[in-house]
Structures are given as C-alpha cells and as structure tokens.
C-alpha positions as a printed Julia matrix, in Angstrom:
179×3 Matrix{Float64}:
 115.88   86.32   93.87
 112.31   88.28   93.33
 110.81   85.64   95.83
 113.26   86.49   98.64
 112.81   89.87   97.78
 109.03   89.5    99.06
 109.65   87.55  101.76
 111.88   90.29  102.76
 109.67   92.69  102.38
 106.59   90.38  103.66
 108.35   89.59  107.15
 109.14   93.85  107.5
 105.39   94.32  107.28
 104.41   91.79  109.39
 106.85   93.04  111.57
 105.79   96.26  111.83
 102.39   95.47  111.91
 103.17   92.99  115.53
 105.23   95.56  116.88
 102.26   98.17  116.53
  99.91   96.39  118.31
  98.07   94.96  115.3
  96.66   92.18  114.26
  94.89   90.6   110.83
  93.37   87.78  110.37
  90.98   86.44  107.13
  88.37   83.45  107.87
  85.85   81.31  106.29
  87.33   81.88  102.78
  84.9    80.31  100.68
  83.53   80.59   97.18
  80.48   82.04   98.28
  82.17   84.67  101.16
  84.86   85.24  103.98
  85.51   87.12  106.92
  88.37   89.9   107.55
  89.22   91.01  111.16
  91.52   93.73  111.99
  92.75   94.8   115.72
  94.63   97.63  116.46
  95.84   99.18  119.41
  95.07  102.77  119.29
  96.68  105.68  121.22
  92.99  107.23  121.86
  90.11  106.48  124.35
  86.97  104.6   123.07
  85.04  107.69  122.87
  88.02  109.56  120.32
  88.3   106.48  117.86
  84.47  106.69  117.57
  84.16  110.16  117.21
  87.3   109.71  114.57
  85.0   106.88  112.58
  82.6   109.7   111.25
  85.08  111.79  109.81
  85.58  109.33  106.9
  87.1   111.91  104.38
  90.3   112.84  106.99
  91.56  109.12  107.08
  89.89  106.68  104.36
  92.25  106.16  101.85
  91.55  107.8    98.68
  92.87  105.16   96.52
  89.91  103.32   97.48
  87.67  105.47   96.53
  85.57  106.6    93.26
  86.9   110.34   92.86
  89.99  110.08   94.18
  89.07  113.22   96.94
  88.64  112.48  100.36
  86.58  115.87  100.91
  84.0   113.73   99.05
  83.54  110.93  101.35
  80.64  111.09  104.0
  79.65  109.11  106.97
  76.34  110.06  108.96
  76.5   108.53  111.84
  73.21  107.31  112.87
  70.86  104.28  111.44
  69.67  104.83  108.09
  72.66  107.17  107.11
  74.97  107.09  104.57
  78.81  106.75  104.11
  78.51  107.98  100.32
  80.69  109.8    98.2
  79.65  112.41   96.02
  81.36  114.18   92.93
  80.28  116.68   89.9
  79.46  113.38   87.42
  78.07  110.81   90.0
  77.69  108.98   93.7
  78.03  105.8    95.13
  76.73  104.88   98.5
  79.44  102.33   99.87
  77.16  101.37  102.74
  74.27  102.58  104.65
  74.79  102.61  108.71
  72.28  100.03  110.59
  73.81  100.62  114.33
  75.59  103.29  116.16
  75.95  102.92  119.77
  77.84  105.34  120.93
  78.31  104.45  124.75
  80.66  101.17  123.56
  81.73  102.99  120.55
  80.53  100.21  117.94
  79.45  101.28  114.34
  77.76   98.66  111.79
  77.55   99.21  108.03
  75.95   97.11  105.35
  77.34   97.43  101.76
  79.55   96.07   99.55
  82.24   98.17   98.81
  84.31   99.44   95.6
  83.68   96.22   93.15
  82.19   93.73   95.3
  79.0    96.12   94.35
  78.82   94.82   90.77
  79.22   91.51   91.49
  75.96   91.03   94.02
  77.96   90.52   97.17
  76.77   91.49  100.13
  79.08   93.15  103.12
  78.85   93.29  107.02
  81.49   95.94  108.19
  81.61   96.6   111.69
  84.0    99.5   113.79
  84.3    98.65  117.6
  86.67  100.63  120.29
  87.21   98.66  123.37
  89.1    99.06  126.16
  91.63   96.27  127.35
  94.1    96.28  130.02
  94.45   99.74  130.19
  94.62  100.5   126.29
  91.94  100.89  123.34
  91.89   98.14  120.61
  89.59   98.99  117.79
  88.48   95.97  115.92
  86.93   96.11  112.36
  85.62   93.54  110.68
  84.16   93.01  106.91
  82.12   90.03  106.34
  81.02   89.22  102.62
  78.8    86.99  101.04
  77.91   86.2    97.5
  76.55   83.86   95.13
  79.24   81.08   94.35
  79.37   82.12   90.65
  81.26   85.25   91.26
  84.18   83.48   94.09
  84.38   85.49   96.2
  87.58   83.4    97.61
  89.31   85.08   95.18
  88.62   88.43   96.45
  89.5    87.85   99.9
  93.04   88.97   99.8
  92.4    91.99   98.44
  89.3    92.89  100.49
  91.79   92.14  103.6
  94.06   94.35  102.29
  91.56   97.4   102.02
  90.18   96.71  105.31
  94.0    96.5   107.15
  94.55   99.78  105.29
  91.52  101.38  106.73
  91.81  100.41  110.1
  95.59  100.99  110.86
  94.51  104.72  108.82
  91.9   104.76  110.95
  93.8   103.88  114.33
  96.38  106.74  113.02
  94.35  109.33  112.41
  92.12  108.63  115.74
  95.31  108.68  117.65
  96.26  112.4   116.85
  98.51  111.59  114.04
  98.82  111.62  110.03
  96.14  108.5   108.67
C-alpha cells in the first residue's frame, strides 16, 4: 500500500514537473562524483532570470541554508565574489563566483554546498538563461567530485533534489511570481 502511495505521489510530481516545462536529469553517478542538470522554462527574458540569480535571499530556499533566513544569503555577482551567508554566531561561503557574463546571462560558481563541504568534495554549479524557440530555458547544473572514500553516489539524489528545488524557485521567482 505505502509503495503505491509513492508511486502515486512520484508520477504527480513528475507530472507537474513535464507539464511546466521542466526537466531533470542526474549523470555520471559514481563513487567519486556526478552530474545534476535542471531545465526550466521560465516566463522571463534572459536578461530578468539573470538579474533574478543575484538576488539569492528572495528565492533560495531557506531550508537549505545554515540560519534558516533568507535576508542572510548573498550573491555578488562578479568573479571573485561571494554567495555567503552571514548570521550573529558564524558564515559559510557556499561558493565563490568564477564567471559572470552577463550578455548570455551565464553565472559559474565553485563550492561545495551545505555538507558536501565537510566531506572534501568539490562543486561546479553553473546558471544559464537561453533563449529557444521563442521562450527562455534556464539550465543549472551542479557537478561534484570527491575522493572515492566519502561516495559521493550516495549523495546524488539528494544533491538533485536541492538543485531541482533551486532552479524551479529560481524560474518562479524570475518569472514575477512567489519562489
């Protein structure tokens, strides 16, 4: 009974998620690393989703953060700068930006987020806005890598997960609506 329960529940998403416009998909699973790509169709030009990517603390979800706030998250974005968060007993800097181009609305962060940190991984996450056929599809991406010791094939649901939460959040938000 519980496993047609989440079937049920697994085919609504999934769904949802093809009606939308979206798309997931998780790669290269390995012991050592994996890849997660997300697409989106969002109801924004290029130029809105990346303007959108910077204001981090309106649509990252705060359950995937450190102190719980979204007011604070950061993003500077420009090489060298920092999406940290910041609160009265610590920080955390989740990744530092290597390449903003703004013209094709691409932004590249390296960092391993939330507890992939601890464990020596290492994370490429890239935001890219694209128009196709008339419509903008933002694509992000998260690629990890990692000693073998710490299998990382294990974390590769739940990095997807994160990732699909961010950019359909992100997609919202960037869109006019609620992330």
């Amino acid at each position: 009974m519980e496993c047609s329960r989440f079937a049920a529940r697994f085919m609504l998403v999934m769904a949802t998620a093809i009606s939308a416009g979206a798309s997931a998909e998780v790669s290269g699973v390995s012991a050592t690393g994996f890849l997660v790509t997300h697409r989106q169709e969002v109801n924004a030009t290029p130029q809105q989703v990346f303007d959108a990517i910077g204001q981090v603390d309106r649509w990252w979800n705060v359950e995937h953060s450190y102190s719980g706030r979204g007011a604070n998250l950061h993003l500077d974005l420009s090489a060298g700068g920092c999406f940290c968060e910041r609160w009265d007993t610590g920080s955390v800097q989740h990744a530092q930006v290597v390449y903003v181009d703004r013209r094709n609305s691409t932004v590249r962060l390296l960092g391993a987020l939330g507890p992939l940190q601890a464990r020596a991984a290492h994370g490429v996450l890239t935001f890219a806005a694209a128009p196709l056929d008339g419509r903008t599809v933002l694509t992000v991406t998260y690629r990890v890598v990692g000693p073998a010791d710490v299998g990382l094939d294990k974390s590769a649901a739940g990095v997807d997960q994160v990732i699909g939460d961010a950019a359909a959040r992100l997609a919202r938000f960037a869109g006019g609506g609620t992330p």
